[in-house]
C-alpha positions, 0 to 999 in steps of 0.5 A, spaced: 637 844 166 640 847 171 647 849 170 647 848 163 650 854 159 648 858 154 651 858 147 653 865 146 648 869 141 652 869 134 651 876 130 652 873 123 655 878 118 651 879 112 657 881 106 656 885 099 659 881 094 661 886 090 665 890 096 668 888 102 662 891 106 660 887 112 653 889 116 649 885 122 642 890 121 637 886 118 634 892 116 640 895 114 640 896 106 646 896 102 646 899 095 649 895 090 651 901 086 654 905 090 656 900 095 654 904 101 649 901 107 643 904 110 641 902 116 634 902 114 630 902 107 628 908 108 634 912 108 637 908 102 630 910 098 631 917 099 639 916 096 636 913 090 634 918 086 631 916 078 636 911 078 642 914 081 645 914 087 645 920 092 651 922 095 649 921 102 653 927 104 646 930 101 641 926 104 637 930 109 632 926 114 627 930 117 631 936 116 638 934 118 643 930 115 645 923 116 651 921 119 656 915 117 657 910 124 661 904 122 659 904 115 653 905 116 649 911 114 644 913 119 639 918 120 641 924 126 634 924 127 631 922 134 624 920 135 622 922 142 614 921 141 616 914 144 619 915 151 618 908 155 618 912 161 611 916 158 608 908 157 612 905 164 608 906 170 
């Protein structure tokens, strides 16, 4: 329809029920014992150690250590094998 407006995009936040962590990443993982978020899976797989949490402080991806970003725990790592200026002609 011409001159229809769009809805605006609405990021649901998901929440933890056992802190007051909120997070918008759908691929992020919340821990439910130590209650920090991850933002992927594997981050939060390596910060569990024999059903233990590992201080993220601790944690090394790739080498370096993670770094918090609005409550979220995130690799320092940057992954330059996929440049879109190498795909893009």
């Amino acid at each position: 329809m011409l001159g229809a407006r769009r809805s605006p995009k609405i990021i649901p936040k998901i929440t933890c029920g056992g802190c007051d962590a909120r997070w918008t990443g759908l691929n992020a993982a919340h821990c439910s014992a130590c209650h920090q978020t991850f933002s992927g899976i594997a981050l939060f797989d390596m910060h569990r150690v024999i059903y233990a949490c590992k201080d993220p402080t601790k944690v090394k991806h790739c080498g370096l250590p993670l770094r918090l970003d609005n409550g979220v725990w995130r690799s320092s790592h940057v992954d330059t094998r996929w440049n879109h200026r190498d795909t893009i002609r």
